[in-house]
C-alpha positions as CSV (number, residue, x, y, z in Angstrom):
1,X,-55.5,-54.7,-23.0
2,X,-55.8,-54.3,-19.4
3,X,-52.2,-54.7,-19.0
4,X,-51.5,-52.5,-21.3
5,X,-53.7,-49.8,-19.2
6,X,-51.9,-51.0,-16.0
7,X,-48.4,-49.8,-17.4
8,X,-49.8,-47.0,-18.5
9,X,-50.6,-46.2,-15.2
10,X,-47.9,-47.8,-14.3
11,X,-45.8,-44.7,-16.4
12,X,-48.3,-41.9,-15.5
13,X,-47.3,-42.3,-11.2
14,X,-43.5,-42.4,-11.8
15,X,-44.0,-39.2,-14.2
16,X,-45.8,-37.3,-11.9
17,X,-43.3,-38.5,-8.7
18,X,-40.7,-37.3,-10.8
19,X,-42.4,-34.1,-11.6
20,X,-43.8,-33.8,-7.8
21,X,-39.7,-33.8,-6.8
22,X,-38.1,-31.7,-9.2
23,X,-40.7,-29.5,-8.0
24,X,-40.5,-29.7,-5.1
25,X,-36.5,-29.2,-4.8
26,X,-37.0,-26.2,-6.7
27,X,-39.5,-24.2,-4.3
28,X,-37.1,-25.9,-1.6
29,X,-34.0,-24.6,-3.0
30,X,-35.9,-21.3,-3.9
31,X,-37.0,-21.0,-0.1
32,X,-33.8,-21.5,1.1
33,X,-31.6,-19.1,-0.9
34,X,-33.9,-16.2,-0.3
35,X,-33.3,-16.8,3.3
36,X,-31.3,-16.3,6.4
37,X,-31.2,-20.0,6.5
38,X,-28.7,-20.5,3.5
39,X,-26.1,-19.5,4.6
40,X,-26.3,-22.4,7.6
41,X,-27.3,-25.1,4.5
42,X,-25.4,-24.1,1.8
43,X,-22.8,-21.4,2.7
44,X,-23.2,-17.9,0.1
45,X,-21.2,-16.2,-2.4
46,X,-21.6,-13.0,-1.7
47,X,-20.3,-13.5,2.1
48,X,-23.4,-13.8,4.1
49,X,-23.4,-14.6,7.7
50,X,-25.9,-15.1,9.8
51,X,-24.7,-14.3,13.4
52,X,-26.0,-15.7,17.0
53,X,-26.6,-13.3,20.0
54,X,-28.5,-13.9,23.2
55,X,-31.0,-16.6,21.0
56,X,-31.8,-13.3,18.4
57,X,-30.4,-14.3,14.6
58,X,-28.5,-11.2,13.1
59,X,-28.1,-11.4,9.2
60,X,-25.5,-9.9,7.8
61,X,-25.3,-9.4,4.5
62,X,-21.7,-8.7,4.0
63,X,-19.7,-9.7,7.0
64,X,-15.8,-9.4,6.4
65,X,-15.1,-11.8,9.4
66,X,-13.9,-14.7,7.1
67,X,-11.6,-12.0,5.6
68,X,-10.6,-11.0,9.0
69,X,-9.7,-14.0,10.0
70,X,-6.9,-14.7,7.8
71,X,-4.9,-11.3,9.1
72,X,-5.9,-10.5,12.5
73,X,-2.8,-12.5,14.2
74,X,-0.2,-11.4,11.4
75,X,-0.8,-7.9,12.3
76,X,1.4,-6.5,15.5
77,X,1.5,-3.3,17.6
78,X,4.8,-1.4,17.2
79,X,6.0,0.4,20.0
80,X,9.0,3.0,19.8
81,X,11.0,3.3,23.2
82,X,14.0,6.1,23.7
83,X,16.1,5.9,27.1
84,X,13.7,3.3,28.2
85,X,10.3,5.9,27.4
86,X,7.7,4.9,25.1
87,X,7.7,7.8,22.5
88,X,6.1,6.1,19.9
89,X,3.4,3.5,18.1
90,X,2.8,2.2,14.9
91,X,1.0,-0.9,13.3
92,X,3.3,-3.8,11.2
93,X,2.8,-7.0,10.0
94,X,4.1,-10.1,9.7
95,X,4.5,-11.2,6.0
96,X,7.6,-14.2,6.3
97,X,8.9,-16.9,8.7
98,X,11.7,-19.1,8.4
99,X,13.3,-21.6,10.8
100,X,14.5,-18.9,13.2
101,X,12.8,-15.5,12.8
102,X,9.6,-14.1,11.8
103,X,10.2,-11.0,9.4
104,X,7.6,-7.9,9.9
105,X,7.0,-4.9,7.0
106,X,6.3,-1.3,8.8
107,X,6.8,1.8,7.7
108,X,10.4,3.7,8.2
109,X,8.8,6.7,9.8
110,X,7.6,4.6,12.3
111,X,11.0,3.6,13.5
112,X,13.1,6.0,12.2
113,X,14.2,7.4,15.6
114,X,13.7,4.3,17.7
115,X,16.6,2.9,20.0
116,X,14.6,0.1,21.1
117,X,11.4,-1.4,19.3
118,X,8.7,-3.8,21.3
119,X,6.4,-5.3,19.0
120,X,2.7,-6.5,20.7
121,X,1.1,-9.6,19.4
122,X,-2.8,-10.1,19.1
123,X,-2.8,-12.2,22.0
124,X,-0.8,-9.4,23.7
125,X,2.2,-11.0,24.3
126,X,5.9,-8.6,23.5
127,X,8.6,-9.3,21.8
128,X,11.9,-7.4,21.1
129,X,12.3,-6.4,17.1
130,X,15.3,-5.9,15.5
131,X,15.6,-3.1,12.5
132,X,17.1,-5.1,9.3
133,X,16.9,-2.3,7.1
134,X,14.9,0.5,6.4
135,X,14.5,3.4,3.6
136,X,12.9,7.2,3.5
137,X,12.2,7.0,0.3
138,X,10.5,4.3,0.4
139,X,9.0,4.9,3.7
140,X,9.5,1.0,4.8
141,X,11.1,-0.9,7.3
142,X,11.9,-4.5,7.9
143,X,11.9,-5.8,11.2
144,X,12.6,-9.2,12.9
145,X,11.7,-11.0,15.7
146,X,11.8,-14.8,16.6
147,X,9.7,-17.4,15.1
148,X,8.1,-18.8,18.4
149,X,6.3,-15.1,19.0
150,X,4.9,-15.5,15.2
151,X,1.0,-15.9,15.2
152,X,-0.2,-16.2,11.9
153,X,1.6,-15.1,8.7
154,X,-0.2,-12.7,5.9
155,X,-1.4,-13.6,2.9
156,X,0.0,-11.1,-0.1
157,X,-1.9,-10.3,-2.5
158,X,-2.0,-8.0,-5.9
159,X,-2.8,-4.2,-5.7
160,X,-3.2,-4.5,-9.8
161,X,-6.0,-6.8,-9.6
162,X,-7.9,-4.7,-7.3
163,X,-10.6,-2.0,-9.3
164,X,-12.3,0.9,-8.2
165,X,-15.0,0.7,-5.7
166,X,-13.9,-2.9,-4.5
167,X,-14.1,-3.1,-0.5
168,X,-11.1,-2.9,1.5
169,X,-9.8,-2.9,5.2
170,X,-6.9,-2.3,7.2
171,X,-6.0,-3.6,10.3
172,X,-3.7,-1.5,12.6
173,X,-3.4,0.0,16.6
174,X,-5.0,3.9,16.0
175,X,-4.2,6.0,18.8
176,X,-1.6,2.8,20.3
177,X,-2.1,0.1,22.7
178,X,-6.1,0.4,24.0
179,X,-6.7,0.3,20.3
180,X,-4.6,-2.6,19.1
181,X,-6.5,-4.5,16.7
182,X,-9.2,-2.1,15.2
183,X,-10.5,-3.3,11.8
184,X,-11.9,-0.1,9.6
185,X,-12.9,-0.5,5.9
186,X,-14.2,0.8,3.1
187,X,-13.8,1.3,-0.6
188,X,-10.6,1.7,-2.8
189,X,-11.0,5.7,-4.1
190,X,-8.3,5.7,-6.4
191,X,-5.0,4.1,-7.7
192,X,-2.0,5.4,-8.8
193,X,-2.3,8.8,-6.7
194,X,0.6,11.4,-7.1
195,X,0.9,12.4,-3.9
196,X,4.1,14.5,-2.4
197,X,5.8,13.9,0.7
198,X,8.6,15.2,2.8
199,X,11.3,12.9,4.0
200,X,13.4,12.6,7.3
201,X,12.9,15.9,8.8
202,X,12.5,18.2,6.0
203,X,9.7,20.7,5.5
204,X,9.9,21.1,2.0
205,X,8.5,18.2,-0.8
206,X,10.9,16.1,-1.3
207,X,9.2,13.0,-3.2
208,X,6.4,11.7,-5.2
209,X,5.2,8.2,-3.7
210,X,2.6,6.3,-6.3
211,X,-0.1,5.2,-4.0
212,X,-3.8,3.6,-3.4
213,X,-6.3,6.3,-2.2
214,X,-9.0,4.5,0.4
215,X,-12.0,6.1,2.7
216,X,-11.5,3.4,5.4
217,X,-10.7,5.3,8.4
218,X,-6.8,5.8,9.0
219,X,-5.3,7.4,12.5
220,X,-2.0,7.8,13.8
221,X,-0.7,4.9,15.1
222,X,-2.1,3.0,11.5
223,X,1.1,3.8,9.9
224,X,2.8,0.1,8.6
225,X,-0.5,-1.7,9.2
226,X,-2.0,-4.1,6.2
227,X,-4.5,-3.0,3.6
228,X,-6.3,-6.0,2.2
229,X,-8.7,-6.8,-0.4
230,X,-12.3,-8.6,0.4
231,X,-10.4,-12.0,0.4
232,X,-7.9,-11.0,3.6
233,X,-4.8,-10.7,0.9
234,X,-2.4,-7.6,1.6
235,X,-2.4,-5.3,-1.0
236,X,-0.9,-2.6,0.6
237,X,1.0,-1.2,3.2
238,X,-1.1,2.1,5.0
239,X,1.5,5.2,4.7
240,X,-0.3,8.6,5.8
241,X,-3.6,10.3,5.5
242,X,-4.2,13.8,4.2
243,X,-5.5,15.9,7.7
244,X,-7.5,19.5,7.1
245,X,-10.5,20.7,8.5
246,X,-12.0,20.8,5.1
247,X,-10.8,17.0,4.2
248,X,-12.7,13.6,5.6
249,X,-12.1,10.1,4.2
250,X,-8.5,10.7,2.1
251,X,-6.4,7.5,3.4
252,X,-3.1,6.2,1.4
253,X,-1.1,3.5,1.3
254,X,1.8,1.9,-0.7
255,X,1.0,-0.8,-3.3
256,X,2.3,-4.3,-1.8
257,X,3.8,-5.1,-5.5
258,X,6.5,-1.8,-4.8
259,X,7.0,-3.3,-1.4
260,X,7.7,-6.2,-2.2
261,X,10.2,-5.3,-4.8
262,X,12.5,-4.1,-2.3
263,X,12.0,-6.4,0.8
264,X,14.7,-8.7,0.0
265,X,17.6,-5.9,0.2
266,X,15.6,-4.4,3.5
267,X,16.1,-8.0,4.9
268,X,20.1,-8.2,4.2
269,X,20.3,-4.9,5.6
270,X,21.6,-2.9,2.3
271,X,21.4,0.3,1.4
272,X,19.1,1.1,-1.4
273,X,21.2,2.5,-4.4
274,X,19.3,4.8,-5.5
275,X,20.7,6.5,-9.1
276,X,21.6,9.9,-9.3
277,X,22.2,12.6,-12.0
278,X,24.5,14.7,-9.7
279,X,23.3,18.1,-10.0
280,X,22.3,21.1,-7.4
281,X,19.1,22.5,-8.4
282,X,16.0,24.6,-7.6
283,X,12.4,25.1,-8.4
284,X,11.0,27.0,-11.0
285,X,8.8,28.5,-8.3
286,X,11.9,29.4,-6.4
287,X,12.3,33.1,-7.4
288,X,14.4,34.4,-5.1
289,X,17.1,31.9,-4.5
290,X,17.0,32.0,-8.6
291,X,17.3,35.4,-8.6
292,X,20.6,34.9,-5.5
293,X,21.9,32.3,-8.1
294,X,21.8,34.7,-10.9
295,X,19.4,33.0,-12.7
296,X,16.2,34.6,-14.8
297,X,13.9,32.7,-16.2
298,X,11.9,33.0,-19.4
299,X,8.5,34.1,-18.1
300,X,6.5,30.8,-19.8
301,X,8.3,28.8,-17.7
302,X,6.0,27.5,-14.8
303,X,7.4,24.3,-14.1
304,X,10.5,22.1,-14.3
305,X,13.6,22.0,-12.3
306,X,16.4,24.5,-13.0
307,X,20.1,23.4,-12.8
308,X,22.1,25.6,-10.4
309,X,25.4,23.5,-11.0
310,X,26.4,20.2,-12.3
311,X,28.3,18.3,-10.3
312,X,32.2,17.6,-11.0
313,X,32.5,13.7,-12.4
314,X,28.9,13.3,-11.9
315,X,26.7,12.0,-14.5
316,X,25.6,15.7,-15.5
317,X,28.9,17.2,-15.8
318,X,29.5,14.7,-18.6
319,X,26.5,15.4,-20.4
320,X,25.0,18.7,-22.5
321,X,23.7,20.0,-19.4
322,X,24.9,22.8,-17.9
323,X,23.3,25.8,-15.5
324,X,20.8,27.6,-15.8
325,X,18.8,24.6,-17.8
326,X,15.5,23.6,-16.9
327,X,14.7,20.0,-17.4
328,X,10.7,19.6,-18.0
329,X,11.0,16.1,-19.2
330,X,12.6,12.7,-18.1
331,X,11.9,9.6,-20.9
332,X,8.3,12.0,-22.3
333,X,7.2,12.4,-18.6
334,X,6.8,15.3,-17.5
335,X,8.8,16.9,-15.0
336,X,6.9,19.7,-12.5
337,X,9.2,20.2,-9.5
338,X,12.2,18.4,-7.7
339,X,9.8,16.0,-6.1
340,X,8.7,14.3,-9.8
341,X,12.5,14.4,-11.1
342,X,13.2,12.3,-7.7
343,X,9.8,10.2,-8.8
344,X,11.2,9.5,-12.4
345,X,14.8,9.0,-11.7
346,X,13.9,6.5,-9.2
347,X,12.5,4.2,-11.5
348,X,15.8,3.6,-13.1
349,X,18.6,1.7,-11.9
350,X,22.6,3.7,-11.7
351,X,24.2,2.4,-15.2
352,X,20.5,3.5,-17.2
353,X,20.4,5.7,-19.7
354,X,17.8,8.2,-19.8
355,X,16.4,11.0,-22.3
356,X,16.2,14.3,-20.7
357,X,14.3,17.1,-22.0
358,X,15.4,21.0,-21.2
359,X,14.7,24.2,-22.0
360,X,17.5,26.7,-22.9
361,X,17.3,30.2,-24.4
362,X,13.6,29.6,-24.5
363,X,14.0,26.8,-27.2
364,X,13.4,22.9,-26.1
365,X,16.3,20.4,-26.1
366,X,17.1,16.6,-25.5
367,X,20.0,14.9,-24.4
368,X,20.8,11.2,-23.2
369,X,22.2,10.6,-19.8
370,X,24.1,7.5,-18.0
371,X,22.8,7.7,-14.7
372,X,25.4,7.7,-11.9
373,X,24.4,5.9,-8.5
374,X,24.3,6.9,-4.9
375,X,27.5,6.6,-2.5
């Protein structure tokens, strides 16, 4: 009997030493990830940091330094010299190497007019950059410098995974040298933007690039810089910023998947064949140069691109079209200026056929089309 009563005693302590641990881990654990101190312990998801200064503990909650980390030294000052004179900056960065050169996306208005380029590492050291190829349309540029200058290489990641009010941050040189290396961040505002752009040195709108809409803070000298995602993954290259009085916050920059898409003919140096549908044409909105070409339109016509010739042997000439048509439609998307026909036709290759919706005599017509390609 009484040894019956010692193991139960015996069973009672180990319960209540188990119990007393379990409990005890718990308010432990509990202490811990409520507080500063978890993040020296057990690390955090959410990307806390807790940061010395002068013996004073900083917390922050959500530090991007980890992110920063993994892009800071792949991203490079570009500097634009004519006759020996700095004329220009913009940002690049550094998204290949192989055994002899490191290979650098920027945008082509950056370089566009440059007769010598001088790129600027993070640790400030120079190094000459050669132009491999470069497109307006496209707005991007691939340059090259040698391996031994190459820092750190990006990581590239996915615009398409990325959603709506997900944190982002570029990485560029605003306002040139003194300003190399400024991170700026922020939110993603909006994907797949329509926005219009001139080309070269037009003044009129001359394309429709698809882009990411950010807040983070874009300046001149941003231009071919990286936007990332929270994880230090490029996911775009920074392109232009909308500038009014009236506007604060409106950043843009091409998706890294369209970038991509093209680098390899950039790096070989060809020309981007772009198709064509060989016509000379107008806006709707272009009333007096209509009216010049002879041309009247039917007065519910507001948008579309009128035909003011088709070209001899050109794709056009050996279609239905003829003057005086206005095409409102390429494959069901609509058509509202010369701009979007650029935008559509440019997502075909030369050889493609296409579906082309006009208007003639005020009545609506299709016809299919063999796209011709650039010479």
């Amino acid at each position: 009997m009484a040894k019956n009563k010692k193991e139960i005693g015996n069973i009672k302590l180990i319960f209540l030493l188990v119990f007393s641990f379990v409990i005890g881990g718990v308010v432990t654990f509990a202490l811990l990830k409520w507080t500063p101190l978890i993040n020296d312990v057990l690390g955090s998801s959410d990307n806390n940091t807790v940061v010395t200064k002068n013996k004073t503990q900083v917390y922050e909650k959500t530090s991007l330094k980890a992110a920063i980390d993994k892009i800071y030294d792949a991203v490079v000052l570009v500097q634009i010299y004519n006759d020996d004179q700095l004329k220009s900056t913009g940002s690049g960065f550094v998204y290949k190497v192989d055994n002899k050169y490191g290979y650098i996306l920027t945008n082509e208005h950056v370089v566009s007019d440059a007769k010598t380029i001088k790129v600027v590492m993070s640790n400030d050291e120079e190094a000459e950059a050669e132009t491999l190829g470069s497109d307006e349309y496209l707005d991007l540029a691939v340059l090259r410098i040698d391996k031994d200058k190459v820092k750190q290489v990006a990581n590239i990641g996915k615009s398409e995974d990325i959603s709506l009010g997900d944190t982002i941050f570029a990485v560029g040189a605003p306002m040139g040298y003194d300003y190399r290396g400024s991170v700026t961040s922020g939110i993603l505002s909006g994907k797949d933007r329509m926005v219009t752009v001139s080309v070269g040195n037009s003044t009129s709108s001359d394309w429709v690039m698809r882009v990411l809409q950010i807040d983070a803070p874009l300046n001149p000298g941003n231009s071919g810089g990286p936007l990332l995602n929270i994880n230090g993954e490029v996911i775009g290259v920074c392109s232009m910023k909308l500038v009014d009085s009236q506007i604060e916050g409106m950043g843009f920059a091409i998706p890294i998947e369209y970038a991509m898409n093209h680098v390899d003919s950039l790096e070989n140096g060809k020309e981007i064949e772009w198709p064509v549908l060989g016509i000379t044409m107008l806006n709707t909105t272009d009333t007096m140069n209509l009216y010049r070409n002879q041309i009247i339109l039917d007065k519910n016509v507001d948008n579309g691109v009128v035909i003011i010739e088709c070209q001899k042997g050109s794709a056009a000439a050996d279609s239905e079209l003829k003057k005086g048509d206005v095409i409102v439609k390429i494959d069901d998307n609509k058509v509202k200026n010369i701009a979007y026909l650029r935008y559509e036709l440019y997502q075909h290759q030369a050889g493609d056929t296409i579906e082309i919706t006009y208007i003639r005599d005020g009545k609506e017509h299709t016809t299919k089309v063999k796209l011709g390609k650039s010479s």
